[in-house]
N, C-alpha and C positions, 0 to 999 in steps of 0.2 A: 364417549370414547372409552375404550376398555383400556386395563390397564398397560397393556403389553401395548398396545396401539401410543398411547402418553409417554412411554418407557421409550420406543421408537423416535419419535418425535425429539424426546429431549435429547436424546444420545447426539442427533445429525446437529444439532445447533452448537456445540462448544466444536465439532470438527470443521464447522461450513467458516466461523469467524476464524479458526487457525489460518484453514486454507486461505481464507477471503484475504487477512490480513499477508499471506506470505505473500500471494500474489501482489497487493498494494505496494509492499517492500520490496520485490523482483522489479515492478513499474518505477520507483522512487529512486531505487538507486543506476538503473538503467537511465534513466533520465539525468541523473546527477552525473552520471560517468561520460553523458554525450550532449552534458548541455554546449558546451563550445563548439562544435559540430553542430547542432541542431541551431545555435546563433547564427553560425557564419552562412547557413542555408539560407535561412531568413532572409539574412542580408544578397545573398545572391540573388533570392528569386526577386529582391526589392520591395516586398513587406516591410521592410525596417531599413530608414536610410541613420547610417554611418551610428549604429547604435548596438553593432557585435559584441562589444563586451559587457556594454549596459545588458542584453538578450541573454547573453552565456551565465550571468550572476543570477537574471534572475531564475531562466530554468534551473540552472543549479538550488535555489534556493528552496523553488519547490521539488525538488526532486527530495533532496534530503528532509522536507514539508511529510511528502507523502513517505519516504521510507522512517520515518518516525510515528508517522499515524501507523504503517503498518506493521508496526513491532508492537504499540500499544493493542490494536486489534488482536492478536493472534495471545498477547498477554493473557488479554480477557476472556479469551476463548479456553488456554490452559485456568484460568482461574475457578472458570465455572465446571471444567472435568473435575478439578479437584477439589471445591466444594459439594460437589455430586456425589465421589465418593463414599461409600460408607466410612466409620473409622473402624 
């Protein structure tokens, strides 16, 4: 693989984890902001009897799960631009 072809390559991969992780963090906190909603559905459709706020914690739980994984993501994603760098 030539050089400028490897140069290519590495450039998209510290941009793909930024995006990858912002998106995880758009999903984790959308999640987190309608866990209560997303419970009470549950409970509507009868998926889950009498257990809406047990439901609403614990999507919340992973919501705020995943918009932490996606901050760490997109971290590591700045980390490797800026070890890439020249100085």
């Amino acid at each position: 693989m030539s050089e400028t072809m490897q140069q290519h390559h590495t450039d998209q991969v510290p941009a793909g984890l930024m995006f990858s992780g912002a998106a995880i963090a758009i999903v984790g906190a959308s999640v987190k902001k309608h866990a209560e909603s997303v419970g009470e559905l549950l409970v509507a459709l009868g998926s889950m009897a009498n257990t809406s706020h047990a439901a609403a914690v614990a999507l919340g739980e992973w919501g705020l799960g995943l918009l932490v994984l996606g901050a760490v993501v997109a971290l590591a994603g700045i980390a490797v631009i800026a070890a890439s760098r020249p100085a």
